[in-house]
C-alpha positions in Angstrom: 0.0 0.0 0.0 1.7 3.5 -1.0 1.7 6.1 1.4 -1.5 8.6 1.0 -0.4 11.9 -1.0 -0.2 15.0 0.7 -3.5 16.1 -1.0 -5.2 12.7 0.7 -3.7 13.4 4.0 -5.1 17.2 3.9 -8.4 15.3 3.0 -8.2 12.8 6.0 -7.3 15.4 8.2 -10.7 17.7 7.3 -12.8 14.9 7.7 -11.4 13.8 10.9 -11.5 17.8 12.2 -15.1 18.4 10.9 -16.8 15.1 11.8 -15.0 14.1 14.9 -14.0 10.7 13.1 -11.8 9.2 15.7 -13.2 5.8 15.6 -10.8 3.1 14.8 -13.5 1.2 12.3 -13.6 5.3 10.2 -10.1 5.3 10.3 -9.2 1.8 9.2 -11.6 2.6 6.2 -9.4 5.5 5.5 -6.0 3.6 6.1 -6.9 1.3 3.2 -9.0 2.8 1.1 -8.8 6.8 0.4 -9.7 9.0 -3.0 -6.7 7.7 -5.3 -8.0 3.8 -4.5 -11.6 4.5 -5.2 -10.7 6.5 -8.3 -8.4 3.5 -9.5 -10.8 0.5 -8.3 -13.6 2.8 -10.7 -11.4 3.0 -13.5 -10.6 -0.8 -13.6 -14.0 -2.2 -13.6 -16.0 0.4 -15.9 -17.1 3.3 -14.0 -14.9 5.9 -15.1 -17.7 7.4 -16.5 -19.2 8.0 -13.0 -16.4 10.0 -11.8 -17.0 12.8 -14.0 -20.7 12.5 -13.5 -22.6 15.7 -11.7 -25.4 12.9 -10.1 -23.7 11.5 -7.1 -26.1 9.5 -6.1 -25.9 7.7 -9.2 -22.1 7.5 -8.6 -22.6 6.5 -4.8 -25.2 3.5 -5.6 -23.6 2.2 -9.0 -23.1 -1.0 -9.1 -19.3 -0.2 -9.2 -19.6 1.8 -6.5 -21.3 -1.3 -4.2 -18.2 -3.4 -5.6 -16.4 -1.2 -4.6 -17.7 -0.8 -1.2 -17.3 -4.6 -0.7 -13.6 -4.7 -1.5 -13.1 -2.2 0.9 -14.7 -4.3 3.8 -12.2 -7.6 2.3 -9.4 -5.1 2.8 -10.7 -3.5 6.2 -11.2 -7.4 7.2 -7.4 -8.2 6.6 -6.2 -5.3 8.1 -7.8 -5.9 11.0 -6.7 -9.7 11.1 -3.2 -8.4 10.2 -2.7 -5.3 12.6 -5.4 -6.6 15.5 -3.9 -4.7 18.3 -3.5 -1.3 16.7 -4.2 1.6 17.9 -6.4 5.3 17.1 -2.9 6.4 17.4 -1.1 4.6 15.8 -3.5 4.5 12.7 -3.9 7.8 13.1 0.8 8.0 12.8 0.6 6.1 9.9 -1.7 8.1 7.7 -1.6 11.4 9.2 2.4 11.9 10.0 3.5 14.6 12.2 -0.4 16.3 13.1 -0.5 16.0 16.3 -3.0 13.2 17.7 -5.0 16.1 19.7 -5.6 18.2 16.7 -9.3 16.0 16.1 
């Protein structure tokens, strides 16, 4: 998994700021999924089309988008088998290096 660009990180870092998502589950979601893996996951299996599209909620309950969603649980699944005793913090080091875990 390649580290999130600084663009993702800024994006992580609003969300966690606005909507008080400190929750390990939210932030597992974000460790392995993120903008640049749903954009990728779209473009492979025939929803580019949907990125560009003005109708969310035809982009939100595609059926790529569902496929999407599942792959995401498989890969929250194995993180969480892999990396069972981590942390808030220690998710929260790994994608958001050096903001202080108090700043959310």
């Amino acid at each position: 998994m390649a580290d999130p660009t600084k663009q993702e990180t800024e994006e992580i870092f609003k969300v966690l700021k606005s909507q008080k998502a400190n929750k390990l589950s939210q932030l597992r979601n974000m460790k392995v999924g993120g903008n640049a893996s749903a954009i990728d996951f779209f473009n492979k299996h025939g929803g580019a089309s949907l990125l560009s599209d003005s109708d969310t909620k035809k982009r939100y309950s595609s059926r790529v988008a569902e496929l999407y969603k599942e792959e995401l649980a498989k890969r929250v699944k194995e993180d969480v088998a892999k990396y069972a005793n981590i942390s808030i913090h220690q998710i929260h080091t790994h994608i958001l290096p050096g903001i202080p875990t108090g700043s959310f």
